[in-house]
C-alpha positions as semicolon CSV with decimal commas, in nm:
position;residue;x (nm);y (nm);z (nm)
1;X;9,302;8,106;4,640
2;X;9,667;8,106;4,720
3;X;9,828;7,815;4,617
4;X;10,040;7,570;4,845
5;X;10,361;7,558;4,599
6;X;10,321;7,954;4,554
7;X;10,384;8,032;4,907
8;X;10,731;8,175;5,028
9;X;10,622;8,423;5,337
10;X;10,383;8,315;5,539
11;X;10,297;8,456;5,920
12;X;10,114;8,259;6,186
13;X;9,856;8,418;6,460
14;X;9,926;8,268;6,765
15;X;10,208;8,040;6,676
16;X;10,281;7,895;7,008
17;X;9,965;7,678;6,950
18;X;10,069;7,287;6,929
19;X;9,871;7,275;6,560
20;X;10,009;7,589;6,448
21;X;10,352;7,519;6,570
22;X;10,350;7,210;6,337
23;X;10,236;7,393;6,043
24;X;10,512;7,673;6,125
25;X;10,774;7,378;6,118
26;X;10,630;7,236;5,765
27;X;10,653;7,549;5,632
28;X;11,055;7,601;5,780
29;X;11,112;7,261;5,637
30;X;10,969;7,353;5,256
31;X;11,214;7,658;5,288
32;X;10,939;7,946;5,331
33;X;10,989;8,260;5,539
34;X;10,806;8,190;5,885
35;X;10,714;8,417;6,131
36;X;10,465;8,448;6,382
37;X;10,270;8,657;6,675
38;X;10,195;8,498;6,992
39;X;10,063;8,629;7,374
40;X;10,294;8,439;7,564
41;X;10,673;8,322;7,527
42;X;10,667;7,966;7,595
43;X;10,934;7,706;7,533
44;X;10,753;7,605;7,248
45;X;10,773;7,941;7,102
46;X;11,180;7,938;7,180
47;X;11,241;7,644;7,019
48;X;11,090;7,837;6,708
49;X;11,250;8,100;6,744
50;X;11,580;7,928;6,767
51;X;11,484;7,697;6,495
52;X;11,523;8,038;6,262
53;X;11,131;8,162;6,307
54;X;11,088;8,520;6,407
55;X;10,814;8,546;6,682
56;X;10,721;8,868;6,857
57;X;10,466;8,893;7,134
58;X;10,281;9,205;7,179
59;X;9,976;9,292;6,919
60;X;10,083;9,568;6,726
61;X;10,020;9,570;6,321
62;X;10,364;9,778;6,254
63;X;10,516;9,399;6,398
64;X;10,335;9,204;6,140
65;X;10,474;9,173;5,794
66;X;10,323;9,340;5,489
67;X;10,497;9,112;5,226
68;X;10,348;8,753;5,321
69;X;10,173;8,527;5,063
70;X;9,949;8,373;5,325
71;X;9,843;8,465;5,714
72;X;9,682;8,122;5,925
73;X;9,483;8,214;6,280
74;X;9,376;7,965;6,539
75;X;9,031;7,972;6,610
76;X;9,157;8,070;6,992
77;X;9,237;8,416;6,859
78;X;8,991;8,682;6,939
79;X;8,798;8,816;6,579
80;X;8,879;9,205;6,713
81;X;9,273;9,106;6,750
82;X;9,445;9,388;6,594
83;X;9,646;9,196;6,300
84;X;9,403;8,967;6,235
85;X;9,151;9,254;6,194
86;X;9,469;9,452;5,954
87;X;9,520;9,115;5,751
88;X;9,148;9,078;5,678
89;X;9,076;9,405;5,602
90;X;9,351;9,484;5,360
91;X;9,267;9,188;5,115
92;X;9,563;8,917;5,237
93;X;9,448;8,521;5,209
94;X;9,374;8,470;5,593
95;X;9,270;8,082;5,637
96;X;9,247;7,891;5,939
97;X;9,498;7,625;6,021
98;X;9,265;7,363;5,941
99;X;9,206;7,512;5,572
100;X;9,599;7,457;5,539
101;X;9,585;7,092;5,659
102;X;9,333;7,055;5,363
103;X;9,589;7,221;5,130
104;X;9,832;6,982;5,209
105;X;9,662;6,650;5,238
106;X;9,476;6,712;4,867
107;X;9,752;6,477;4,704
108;X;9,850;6,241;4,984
109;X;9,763;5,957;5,139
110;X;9,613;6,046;5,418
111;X;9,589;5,865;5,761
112;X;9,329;6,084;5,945
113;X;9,347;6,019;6,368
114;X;8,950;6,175;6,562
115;X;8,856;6,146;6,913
116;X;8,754;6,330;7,199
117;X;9,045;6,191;7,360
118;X;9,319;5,969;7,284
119;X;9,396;6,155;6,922
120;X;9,744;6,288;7,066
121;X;9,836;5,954;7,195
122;X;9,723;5,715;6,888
123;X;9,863;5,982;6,625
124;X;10,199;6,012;6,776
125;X;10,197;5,640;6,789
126;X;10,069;5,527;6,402
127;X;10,364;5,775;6,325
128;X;10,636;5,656;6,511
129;X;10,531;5,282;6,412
130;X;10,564;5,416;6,017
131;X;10,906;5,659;6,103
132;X;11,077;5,322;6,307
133;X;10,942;5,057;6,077
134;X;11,106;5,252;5,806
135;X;10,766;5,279;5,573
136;X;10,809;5,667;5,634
137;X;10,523;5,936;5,661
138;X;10,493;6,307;5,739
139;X;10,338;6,382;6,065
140;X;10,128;6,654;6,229
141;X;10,099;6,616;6,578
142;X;9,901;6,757;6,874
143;X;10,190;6,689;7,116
144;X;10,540;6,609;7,123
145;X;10,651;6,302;7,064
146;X;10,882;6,189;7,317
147;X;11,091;6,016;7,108
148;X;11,189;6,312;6,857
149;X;11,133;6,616;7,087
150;X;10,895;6,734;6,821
151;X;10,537;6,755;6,663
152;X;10,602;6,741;6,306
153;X;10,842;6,569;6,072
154;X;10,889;6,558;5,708
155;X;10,956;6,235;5,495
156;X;10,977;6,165;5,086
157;X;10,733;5,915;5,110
158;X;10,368;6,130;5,013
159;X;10,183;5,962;5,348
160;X;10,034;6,229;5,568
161;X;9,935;6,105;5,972
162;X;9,761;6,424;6,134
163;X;9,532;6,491;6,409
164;X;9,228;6,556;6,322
165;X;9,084;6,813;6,601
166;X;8,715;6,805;6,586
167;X;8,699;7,149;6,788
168;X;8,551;7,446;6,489
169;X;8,463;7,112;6,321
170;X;8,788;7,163;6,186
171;X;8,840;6,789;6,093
172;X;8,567;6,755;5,819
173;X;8,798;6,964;5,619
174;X;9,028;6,618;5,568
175;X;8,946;6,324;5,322
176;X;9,112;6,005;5,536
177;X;9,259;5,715;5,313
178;X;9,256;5,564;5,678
179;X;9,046;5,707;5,956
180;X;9,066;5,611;6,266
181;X;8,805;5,744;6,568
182;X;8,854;5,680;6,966
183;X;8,595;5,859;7,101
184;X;8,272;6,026;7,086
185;X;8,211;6,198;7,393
186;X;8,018;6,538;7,431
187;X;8,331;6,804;7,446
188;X;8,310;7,140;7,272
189;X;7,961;7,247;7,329
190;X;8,029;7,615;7,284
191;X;8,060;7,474;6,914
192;X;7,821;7,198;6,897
193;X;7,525;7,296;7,108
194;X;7,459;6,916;7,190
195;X;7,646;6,555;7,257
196;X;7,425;6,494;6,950
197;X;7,573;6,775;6,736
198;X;7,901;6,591;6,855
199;X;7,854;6,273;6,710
200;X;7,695;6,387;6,378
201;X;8,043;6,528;6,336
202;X;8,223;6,253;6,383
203;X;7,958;6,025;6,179
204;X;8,030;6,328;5,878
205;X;8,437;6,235;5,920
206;X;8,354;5,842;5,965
207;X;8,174;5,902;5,597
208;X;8,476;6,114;5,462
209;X;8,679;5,810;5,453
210;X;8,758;5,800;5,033
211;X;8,621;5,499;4,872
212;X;8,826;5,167;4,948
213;X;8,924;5,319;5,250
214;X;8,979;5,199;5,591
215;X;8,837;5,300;5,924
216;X;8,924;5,190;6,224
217;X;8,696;5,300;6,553
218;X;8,672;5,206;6,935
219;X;8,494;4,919;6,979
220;X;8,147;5,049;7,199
221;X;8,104;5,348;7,053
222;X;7,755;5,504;7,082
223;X;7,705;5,590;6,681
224;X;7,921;5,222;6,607
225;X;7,634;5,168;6,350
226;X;7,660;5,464;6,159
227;X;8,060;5,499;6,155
228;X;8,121;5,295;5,838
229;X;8,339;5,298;5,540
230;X;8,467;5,044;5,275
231;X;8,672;4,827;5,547
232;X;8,604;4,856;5,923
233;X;8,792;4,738;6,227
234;X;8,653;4,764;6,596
235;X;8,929;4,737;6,877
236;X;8,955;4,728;7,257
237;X;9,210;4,647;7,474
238;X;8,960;4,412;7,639
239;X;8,614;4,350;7,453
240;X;8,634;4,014;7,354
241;X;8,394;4,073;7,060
242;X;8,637;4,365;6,883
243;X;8,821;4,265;6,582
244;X;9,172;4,352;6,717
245;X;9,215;4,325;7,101
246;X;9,521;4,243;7,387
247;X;9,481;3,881;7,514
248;X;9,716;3,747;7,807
249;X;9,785;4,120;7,977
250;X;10,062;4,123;8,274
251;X;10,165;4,436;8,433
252;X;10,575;4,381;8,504
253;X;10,766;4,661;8,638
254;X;10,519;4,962;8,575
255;X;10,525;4,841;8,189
256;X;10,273;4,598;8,003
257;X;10,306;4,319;7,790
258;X;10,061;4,136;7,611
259;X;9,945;3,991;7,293
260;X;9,734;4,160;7,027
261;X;9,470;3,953;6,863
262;X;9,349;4,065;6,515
263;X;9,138;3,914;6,223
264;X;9,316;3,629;6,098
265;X;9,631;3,725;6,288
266;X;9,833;3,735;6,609
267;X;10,112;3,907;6,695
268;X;10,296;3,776;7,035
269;X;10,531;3,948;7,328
270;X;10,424;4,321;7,293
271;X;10,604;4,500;7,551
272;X;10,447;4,913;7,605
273;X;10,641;5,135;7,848
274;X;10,384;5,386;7,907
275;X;10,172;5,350;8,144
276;X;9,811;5,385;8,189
277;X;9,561;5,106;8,072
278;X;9,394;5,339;7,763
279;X;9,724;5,345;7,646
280;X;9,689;4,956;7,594
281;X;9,430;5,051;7,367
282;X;9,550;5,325;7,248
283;X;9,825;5,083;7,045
284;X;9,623;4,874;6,976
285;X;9,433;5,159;6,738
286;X;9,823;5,231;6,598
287;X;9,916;4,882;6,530
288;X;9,541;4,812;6,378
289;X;9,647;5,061;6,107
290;X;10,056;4,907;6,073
291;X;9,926;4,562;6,014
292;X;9,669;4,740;5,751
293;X;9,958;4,887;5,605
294;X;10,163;4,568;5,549
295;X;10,409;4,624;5,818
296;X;10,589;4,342;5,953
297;X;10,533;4,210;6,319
298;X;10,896;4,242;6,384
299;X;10,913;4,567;6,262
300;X;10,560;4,678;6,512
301;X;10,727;4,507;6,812
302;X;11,037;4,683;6,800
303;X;10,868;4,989;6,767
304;X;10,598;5,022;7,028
305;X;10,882;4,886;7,257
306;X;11,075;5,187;7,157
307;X;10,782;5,392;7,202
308;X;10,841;5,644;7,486
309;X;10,504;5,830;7,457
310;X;10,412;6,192;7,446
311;X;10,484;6,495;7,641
312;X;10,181;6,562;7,898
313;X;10,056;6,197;7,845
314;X;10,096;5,988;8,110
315;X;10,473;6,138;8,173
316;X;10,676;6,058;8,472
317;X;10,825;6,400;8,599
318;X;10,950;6,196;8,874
319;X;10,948;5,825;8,960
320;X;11,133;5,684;9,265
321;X;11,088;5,482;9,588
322;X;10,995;5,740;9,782
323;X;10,797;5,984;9,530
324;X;10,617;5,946;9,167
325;X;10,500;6,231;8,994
326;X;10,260;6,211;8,685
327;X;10,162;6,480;8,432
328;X;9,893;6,416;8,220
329;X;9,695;6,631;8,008
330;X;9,378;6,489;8,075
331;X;9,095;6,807;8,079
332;X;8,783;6,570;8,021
333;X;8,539;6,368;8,268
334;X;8,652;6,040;8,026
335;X;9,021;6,128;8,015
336;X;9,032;6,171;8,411
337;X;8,887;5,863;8,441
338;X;9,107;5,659;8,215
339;X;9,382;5,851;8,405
340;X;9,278;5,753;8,724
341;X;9,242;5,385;8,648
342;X;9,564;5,363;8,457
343;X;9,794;5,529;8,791
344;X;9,556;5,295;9,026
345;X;9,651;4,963;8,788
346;X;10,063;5,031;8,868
347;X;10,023;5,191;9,149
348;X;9,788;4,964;9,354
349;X;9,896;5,051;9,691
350;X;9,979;5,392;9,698
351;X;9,765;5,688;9,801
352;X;9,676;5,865;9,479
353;X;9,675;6,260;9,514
354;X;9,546;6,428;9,227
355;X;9,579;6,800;9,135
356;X;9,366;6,917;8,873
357;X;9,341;7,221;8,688
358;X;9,002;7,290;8,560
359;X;9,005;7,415;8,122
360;X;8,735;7,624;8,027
361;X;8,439;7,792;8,164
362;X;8,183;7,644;7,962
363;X;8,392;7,290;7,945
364;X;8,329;7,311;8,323
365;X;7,990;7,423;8,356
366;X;7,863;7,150;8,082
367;X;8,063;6,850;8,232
368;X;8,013;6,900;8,592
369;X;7,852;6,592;8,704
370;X;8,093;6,389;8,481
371;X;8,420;6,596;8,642
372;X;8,309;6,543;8,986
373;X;8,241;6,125;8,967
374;X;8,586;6,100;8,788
375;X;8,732;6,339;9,044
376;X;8,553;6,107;9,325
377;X;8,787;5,847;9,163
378;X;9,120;5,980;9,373
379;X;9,179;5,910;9,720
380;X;9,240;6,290;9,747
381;X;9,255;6,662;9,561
382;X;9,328;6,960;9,488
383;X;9,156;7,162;9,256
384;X;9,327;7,483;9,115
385;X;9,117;7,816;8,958
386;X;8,943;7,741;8,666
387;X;9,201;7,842;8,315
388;X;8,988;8,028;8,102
389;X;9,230;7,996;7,779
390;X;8,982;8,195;7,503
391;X;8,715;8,250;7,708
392;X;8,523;8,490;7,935
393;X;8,432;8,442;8,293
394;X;8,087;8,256;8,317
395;X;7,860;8,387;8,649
396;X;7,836;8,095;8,907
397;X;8,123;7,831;8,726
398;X;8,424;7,825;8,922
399;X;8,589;7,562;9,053
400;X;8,383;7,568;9,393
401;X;8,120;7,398;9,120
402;X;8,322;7,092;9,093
403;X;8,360;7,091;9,494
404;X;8,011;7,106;9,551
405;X;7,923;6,810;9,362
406;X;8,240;6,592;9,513
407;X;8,123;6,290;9,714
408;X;8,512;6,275;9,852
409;X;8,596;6,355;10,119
410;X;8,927;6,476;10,117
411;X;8,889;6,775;9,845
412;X;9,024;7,135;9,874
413;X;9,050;7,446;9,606
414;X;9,389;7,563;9,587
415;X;9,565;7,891;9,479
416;X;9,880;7,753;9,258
417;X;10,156;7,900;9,533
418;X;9,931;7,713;9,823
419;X;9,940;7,439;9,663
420;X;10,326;7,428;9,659
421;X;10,354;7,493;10,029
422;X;10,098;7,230;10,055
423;X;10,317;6,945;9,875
424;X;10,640;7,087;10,112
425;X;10,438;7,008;10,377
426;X;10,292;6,681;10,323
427;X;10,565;6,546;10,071
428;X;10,232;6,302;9,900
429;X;10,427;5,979;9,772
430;X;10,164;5,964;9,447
431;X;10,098;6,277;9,267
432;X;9,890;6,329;8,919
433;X;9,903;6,674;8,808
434;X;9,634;6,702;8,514
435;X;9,454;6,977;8,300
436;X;9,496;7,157;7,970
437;X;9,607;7,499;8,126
438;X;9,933;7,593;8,226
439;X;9,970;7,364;8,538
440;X;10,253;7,242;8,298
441;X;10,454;7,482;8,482
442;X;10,384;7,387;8,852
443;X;10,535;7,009;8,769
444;X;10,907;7,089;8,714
445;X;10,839;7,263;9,096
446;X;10,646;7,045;9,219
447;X;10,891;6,760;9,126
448;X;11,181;6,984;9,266
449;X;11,005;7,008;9,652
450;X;10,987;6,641;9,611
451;X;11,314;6,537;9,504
452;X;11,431;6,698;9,805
C-alpha cells in the first residue's frame, strides 16, 4: 500500500465532489501534483482549477495521467467508467476517498462529526470554534464554510475535524478521539437494506471512539443506549434532561440568543446569526466539544457570533422587506422538517412557499410518506423532477409520488423554466428553495426576478 508521505501525483475521479474537492485541496496544500476528471464544470471545479489543479471533463483514458502515485474515486462514479476501469486494470493503487481520510487521520487527533443530517452544519462549526479560538485544527468539510469560502484548511497543530459520511459506510473507516452523532434516521437504503442496518452503523462508529474518548450524541436518539464510549454527553437545544442544552431562548432580529447549560457549567449571552431552530442545536453539539477541549467561554462566544454558517444551509440569497429567499440543502423527510420549522419560527407571519427538488430515485421511493407530511408542513409548493445524481430511473417514482400522498392543498409539479415564470408572476414574499440536486442554480435567478 502506497504510503501517505510517498505520494507526489495523485488524480481524483470526479473531483467536483464536496469530499473529494477537500482531499484535492490537502493534497495542493502538501505540495503534490493534483489533477482530476469530472462530468460537469461547476464553480467548484473552477475554483480548482484556478487554484493550480488541472481538471478536464470528458472520459477519455489518453486525458488521465500515467505517472500518478495514487488515483481516489467517489463511490458516485459508475464501476464501467472508462479511467477508473484503465487505473484498475493496469495495477495503479485506486482507493476510495474514504480509505484516504483513514490515511490521514492514523496519527492525529481526530474529532469525528456522523449524522443523517446536521454533519455539514456541526463540522463546519467545531472547526471554526477551534480556527477563531486560536486552538487550530485541520478541517474536512462537506460544505463551504461561509466564513473562509472553503471546505478544507490546513493548520500545524496535528487535530483533524472531518465529516464522517455514513453513505458506503464510509465512516467506520475513522477512529474518533471525539465523536460526535446527530442523527440516526433511515437514509441510504440502496446501501443499508434497512433503518436497522442504519443504526448498527452508527452504533459500529459510536464504538470506534478510541479508549478515553469522548462522544457526544443527540439527546433522543433511538439506539441512545447502545451509543457509548469512555465519556458521553447528550444535548438538545430544548430537552431539559440533556447534559448540555439552551435555556432562556429569544428570537431578536431573525438571530437567536440564549444561554447554554452544560454539566457543571454555564456559559451566558450566546448570540447565533443563522437561522433555523436545529441550528440552535446544532451549536450546541460544536460548543459541547470546545468546552471538552478546554476552550475558554470568551473565546466560544466570540466565535459562534462570528459564525456565518455554510453555503446551502439555511442561506439567505435574498432578505428584504418585500422578498426573502432561502436555500437550504435539506434532501431528507427530517431535514425538511427542521427546515420548515426553523423559516416558520422567524418568519411567523409570512406565507411560506417552498420549492423542492426531489434527490434520488430510491431516496424518494423509500421516504415517501415521510417527504409528503414534511412537505404538508408549507403553506404551499412546488415540486421539481426528481435528480437522479448516480442513479437509474426507478418504474412508478417520480415526483407525481410525492403529490399523491400530499394532504396540501396548494401543491403543483413544476418543470425548472415554469417554475421561473411562475415566481415572475406571483412575486411569493417567502421562498425556500431546498434539495441536493442542482436547484443550486435556479436561486441566483430566482433571487434576480425577485429583486426586481
Amino acid at each position: 500500500m502506497v504510503k501517505l508521505n510517498d505520494i507526489q501525483k495523485i488524480y481524483f475521479i470526479g473531483i467536483g465532489g464536496i469530499g473529494m474537492s477537500a482531499l484535492a485541496r490537502y493534497f495542493k496544500s502538501r505540495g503534490a501534483a493534483v489533477s482530476g476528471y469530472d462530468k460537469t464544470s461547476t464553480p467548484l471545479t473552477r475554483e480548482l482549477e484556478e487554484q493550480g489543479i488541472a481538471i478536464h471533463y470528458e472520459e477519455r483514458v489518453d486525458l488521465a495521467p500515467k505517472d500518478a502515485d495514487a488515483v481516489v474515486y467517489t463511490p458516485a462514479i459508475p464501476a464501467a467508467h472508462a479511467e477508473l476501469v484503465y487505473y484498475r486494470e493496469n495495477g495503479y493503487t485506486v482507493v476510495k476517498r474514504s480509505d484516504v481520510l483513514q490515511w490521514i487521520t492514523e496519527g492525529s487527533f481526530n474529532i469525528c462529526v456522523g449524522g443523517t443530517h446536521g454533519k455539514t452544519t456541526v463540522t463546519s462549526m467545531i472547526a471554526h470554534l477551534l480556527r477563531h479560538s486560536g486552538y487550530g485544527c485541520n478541517a474536512f468539510l462537506g460544505g463551504i464554510a461561509a466564513n473562509y469560502n472553503t471546505n478544507f484548511w490546513s493548520s500545524n497543530r496535528n487535530v483533524v475535524v472531518v465529516e464522517a459520511d455514513e453513505y458506503d459506510r464510509s465512516f467506520l473507516k475513522l477512529v474518533p478521539d471525539i465523536a460526535v452523532v446527530t442523527a440516526i434516521d433511515p437514509d441510504h437504503l440502496d446501501i443499508y437494506g434497512t433503518p436497522q442496518e442504519v443504526e448498527n452503523a452508527f452504533v459500529q462508529f459510536a464504538g470506534k471512539v478510541k479508549p478515553g474518548g469522548c462522544l457526544v450524541t443527540k439527546k433522543g436518539l433511538s439506539r441512545e443506549a447502545d451509543l457509548q464510549a469512555s465519556l458521553n454527553y447528550r444535548y438538545s437545544y430544548n430537552q431539559p434532561e440533556a447534559d448540555v442544552k439552551a435555556v432562556n431562548l429569544l428570537v431578536q432580529n431573525g438571530s437567536y440568543n440564549f444561554n447554554v447549560s452544560g454539566p457543571g457549567w454555564i456559559i451566558n449571552n450566546i448570540t447565533l446569526h443563522m437561522g433555523g431552530l436545529h441550528n440552535i442545536e446544532n451549536v450546541i453539539a460544536a460548543i459541547t466539544v470546545a468546552k471538552h477541549l478546554g476552550i475558554s467561554d470568551d473565546a466560544i462566544r466570540a466565535a459562534v457570533a462570528d459564525f456565518k454558517g455554510v453555503r446551502r444551509r439555511f442561506e439567505y440569497a435574498l432578505k428584504n422587506e418585500s422578498h426573502v429567499v432561502i436555500d437550504d440543502y435539506a434532501h431528507h423527510p427530517e431535514e425538511l422538517r427542521a427546515l420548515i420549522s426553523g423559516v416558520r419560527s422567524i418568519f411567523k407571519d409570512r406565507q411560506l412557499t417552498l420549492v423542492f427538488q426531489p434527490h434520488l430515485f430510491s431516496r424518494t421511493n423509500d421516504l415517501a410518506d415521510g417527504f409528503a407530511e414534511s412537505l404538508d408542513m408549507a403553506d404551499e409548493v412546488i415540486l421539481l423532477p426528481i435528480y437522479p445524481a448516480r442513479e437509474l430511473p426507478m418504474p412508478g417514482v417520480t415526483s407525481e409520488l410525492l403529490i399523491s400522498k400530499m394532504k396540501l392543498a396548494d401543491k403543483k409539479l413544476m418543470e425548472k423554466e415554469e417554475m421561473l415564470e411562475w415566481i415572475k408572476t406571483k412575486q411569493p414574499s417567502l421562498v425556500v428553495m431546498a434539495g441536493a440536486g442542482d436547484i443550486d442554480a435556479l436561486v441566483k435567478p430566482v433571487k434576480t426576478i425577485l429583486e426586481q
